[in-house]
C-alpha positions as CSV (number, residue, x, y, z in Angstrom):
1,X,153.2,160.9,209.3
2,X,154.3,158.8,212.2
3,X,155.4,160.1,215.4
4,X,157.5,156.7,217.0
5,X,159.5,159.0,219.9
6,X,155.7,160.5,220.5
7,X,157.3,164.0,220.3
8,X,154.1,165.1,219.1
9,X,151.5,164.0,221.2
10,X,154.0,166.1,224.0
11,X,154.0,169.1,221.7
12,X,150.6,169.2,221.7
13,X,149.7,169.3,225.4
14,X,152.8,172.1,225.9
15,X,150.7,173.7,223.1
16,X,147.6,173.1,225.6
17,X,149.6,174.7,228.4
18,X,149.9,177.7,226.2
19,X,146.7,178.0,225.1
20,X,145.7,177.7,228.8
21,X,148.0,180.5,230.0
22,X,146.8,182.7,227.0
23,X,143.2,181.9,228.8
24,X,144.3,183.1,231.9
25,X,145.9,186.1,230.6
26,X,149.2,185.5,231.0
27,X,151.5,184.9,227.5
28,X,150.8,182.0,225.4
29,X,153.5,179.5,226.2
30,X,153.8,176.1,227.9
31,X,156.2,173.8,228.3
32,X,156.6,169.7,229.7
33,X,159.0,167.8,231.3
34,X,159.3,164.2,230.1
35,X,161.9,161.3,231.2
36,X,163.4,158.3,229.3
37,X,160.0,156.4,229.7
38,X,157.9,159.3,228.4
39,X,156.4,160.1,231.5
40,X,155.5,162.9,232.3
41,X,157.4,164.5,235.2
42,X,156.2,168.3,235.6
43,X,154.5,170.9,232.9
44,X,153.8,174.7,233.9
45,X,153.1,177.3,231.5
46,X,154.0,180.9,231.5
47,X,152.5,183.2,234.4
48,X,155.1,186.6,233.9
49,X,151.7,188.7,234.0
50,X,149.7,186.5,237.3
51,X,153.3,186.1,239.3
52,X,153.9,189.6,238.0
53,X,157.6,187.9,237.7
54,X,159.7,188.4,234.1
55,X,161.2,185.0,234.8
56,X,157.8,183.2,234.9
57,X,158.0,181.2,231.5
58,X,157.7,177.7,232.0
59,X,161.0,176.4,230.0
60,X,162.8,178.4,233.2
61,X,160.8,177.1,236.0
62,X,161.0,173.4,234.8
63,X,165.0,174.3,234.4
64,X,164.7,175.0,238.1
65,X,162.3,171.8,238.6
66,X,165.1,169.5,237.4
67,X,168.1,170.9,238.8
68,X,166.4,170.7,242.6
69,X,164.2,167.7,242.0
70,X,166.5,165.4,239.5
71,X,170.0,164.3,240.0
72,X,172.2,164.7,236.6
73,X,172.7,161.8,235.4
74,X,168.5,161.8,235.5
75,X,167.8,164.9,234.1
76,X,170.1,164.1,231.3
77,X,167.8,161.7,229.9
78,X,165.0,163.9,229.9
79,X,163.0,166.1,227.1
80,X,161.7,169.4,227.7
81,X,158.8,170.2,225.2
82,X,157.9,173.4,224.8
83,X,155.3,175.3,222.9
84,X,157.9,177.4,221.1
85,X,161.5,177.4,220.8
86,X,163.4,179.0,224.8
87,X,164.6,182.6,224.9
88,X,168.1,183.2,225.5
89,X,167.4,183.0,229.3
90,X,165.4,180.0,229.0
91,X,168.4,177.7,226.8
92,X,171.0,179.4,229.2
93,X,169.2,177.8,232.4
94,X,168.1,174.7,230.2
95,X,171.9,174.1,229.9
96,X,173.1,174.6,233.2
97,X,169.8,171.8,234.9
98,X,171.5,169.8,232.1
99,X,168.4,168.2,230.3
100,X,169.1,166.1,227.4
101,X,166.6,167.0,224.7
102,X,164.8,170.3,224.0
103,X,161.7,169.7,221.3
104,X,159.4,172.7,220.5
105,X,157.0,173.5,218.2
106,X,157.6,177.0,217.4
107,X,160.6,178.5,216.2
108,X,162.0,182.1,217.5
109,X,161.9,183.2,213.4
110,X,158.7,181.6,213.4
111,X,157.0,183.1,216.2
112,X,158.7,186.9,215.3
113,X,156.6,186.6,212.1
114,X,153.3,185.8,214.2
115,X,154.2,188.9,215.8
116,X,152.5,192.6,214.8
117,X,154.9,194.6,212.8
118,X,156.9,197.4,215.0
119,X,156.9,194.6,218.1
120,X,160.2,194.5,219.6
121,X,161.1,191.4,221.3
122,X,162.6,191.8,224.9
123,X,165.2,189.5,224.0
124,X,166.3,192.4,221.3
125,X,166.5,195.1,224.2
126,X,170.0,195.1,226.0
127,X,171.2,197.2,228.6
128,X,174.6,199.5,228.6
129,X,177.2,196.8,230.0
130,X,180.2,198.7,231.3
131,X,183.4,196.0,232.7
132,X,185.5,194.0,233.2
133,X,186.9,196.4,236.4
134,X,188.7,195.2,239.5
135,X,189.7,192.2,238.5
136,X,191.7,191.3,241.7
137,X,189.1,192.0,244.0
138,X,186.7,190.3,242.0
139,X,189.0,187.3,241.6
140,X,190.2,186.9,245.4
141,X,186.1,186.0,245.9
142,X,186.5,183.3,243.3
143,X,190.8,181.6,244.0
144,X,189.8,178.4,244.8
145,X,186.5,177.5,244.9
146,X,186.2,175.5,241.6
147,X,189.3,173.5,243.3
């Protein structure tokens, strides 16, 4: 099979990235950053257990990359790939840097079956949310910032 949009040759080094972190004992996930061109503009790979930071994965911290480094209209054009498919946090700050394209190799079904039986995902662990409350006290810091 052909590969004209060289997705592949991008999944494979985020797949690299993964295997790397795994190396370094950190979780097995990597992720790249590519623009219009297909260069490649910043890769990282997941280092929750090295940072001894949760928010470590790399689909996050290239979000952050391309918000602070890219101006929109730039980071629309780009592709993130990504050795499997983001966590909820991950697509939530995907969206807000505003890339264009997310390609990854594994899906979140996909990867839960690689998984021993009896794991439980984080992403399946929610805590007790209690609100709304004091909504005019929490509005009055918002009225008229977005305009």
């Amino acid at each position: 099979m052909t590969d004209p949009t060289g997705d592949q040759v991008h999944l494979r080094r985020a797949i690299a990235l993964a295997t790397a972190a795994r190396e370094g004992g950190d979780p097995p996930f990597g992720s790249l950053l590519v623009d219009a061109e297909g260069t490649v503009l910043a890769e990282d790979q997941n280092t929750t257990i090295s940072d001894n930071d949760i928010t470590a994965h790399p689909e996050l911290k290239l979000a952050r990359w391309a918000a602070a480094n890219l101006t929109p209209k730039s980071a629309a054009t780009t592709t993130m790939y990504t050795s499997c498919e983001p966590c909820g946090m991950c697509a939530n700050a995907i969206a807000r840097s505003g890339l264009g394209r997310v390609v990854y190799a594994l899906s979140n079904e996909q990867l839960s079956s690689l998984r021993p039986a009896g794991f439980v995902p984080l992403d399946s662990v929610r805590a007790d949310y209690v609100g709304p409350d004091l909504f005019d006290e929490a509005a009055a810091a918002l009225r008229g910032y977005y305009g």
